[in-house]
C-alpha positions in Angstrom: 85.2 68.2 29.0 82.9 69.9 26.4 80.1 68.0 27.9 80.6 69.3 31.7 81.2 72.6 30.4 77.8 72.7 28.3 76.3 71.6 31.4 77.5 73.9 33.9 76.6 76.9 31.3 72.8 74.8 31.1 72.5 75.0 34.5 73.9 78.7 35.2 71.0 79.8 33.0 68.5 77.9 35.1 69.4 79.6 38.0 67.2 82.6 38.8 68.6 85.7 39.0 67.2 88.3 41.7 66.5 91.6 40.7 66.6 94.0 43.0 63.2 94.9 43.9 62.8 98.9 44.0 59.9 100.8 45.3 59.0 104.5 45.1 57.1 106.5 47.6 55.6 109.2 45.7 54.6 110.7 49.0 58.3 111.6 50.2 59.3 113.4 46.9 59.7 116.9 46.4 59.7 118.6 43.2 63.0 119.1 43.3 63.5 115.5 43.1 60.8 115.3 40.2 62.4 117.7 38.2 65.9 115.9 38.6 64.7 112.8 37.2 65.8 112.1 33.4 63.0 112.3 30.8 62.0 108.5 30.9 61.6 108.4 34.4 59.1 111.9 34.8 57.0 110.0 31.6 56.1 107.1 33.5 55.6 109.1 36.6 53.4 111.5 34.4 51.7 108.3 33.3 51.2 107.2 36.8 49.6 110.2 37.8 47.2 110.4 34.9 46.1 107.0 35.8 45.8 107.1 40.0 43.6 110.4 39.7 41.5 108.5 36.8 37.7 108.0 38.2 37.4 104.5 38.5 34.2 103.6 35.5 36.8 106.6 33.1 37.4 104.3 29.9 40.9 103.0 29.5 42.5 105.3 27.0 45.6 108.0 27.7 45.1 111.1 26.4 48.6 112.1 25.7 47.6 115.5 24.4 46.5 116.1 28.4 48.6 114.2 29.8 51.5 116.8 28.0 49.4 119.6 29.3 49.0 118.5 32.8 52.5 117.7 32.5 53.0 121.2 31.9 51.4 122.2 34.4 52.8 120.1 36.9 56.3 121.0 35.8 56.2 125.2 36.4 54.2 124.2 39.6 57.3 122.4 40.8 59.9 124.8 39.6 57.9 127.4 41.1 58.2 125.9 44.2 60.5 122.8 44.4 60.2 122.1 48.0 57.3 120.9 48.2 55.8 117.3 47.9 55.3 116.4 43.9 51.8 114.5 45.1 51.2 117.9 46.9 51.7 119.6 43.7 50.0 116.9 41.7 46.8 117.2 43.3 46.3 120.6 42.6 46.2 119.7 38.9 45.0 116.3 38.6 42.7 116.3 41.7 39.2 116.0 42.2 38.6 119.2 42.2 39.8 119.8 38.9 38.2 117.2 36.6 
């Protein structure tokens, strides 16, 4: 009995479990959404953002001194005005423009 139990635990952990795939369109977020995220979650969108408005030859370093500043930045741009886009908001501070 110990044996068919063993095996049945052997092959339960063979099994592959599924995780639920998510995906987040950046495009449909407003800064009011941003700004309700919990800390982790507006870090990796911060580092996100640092990273898609990197030029493409930039070397591959974070600058987390900017990346608090821009953060900053982008945080009293959304809470001045929350309704609108966070990539909307984003661009203003990490866009072309402003490199």
């Amino acid at each position: 009995m110990k044996h068919l139990a063993m095996l049945g635990l052997a092959a339960a952990l063979l099994v592959p479990v599924h995780a639920k795939a998510e995906k987040l369109d950046l495009s449909t977020i407003t800064c009011k959404k941003f700004l309700e995220y919990n800390k982790e979650n507006i870090g990796l969108l911060l580092t996100w953002l640092e990273g898609y408005y990197s030029a493409d030859d930039d070397d591959p370093v974070i600058d987390f001194d900017q990346m608090a500043a821009n953060g900053k930045k982008l945080g009293a741009a959304c809470a001045t005005d929350p309704d609108i886009g966070l990539i909307t908001a984003a661009e203003k501070i990490y866009g072309k423009d402003n490199k």
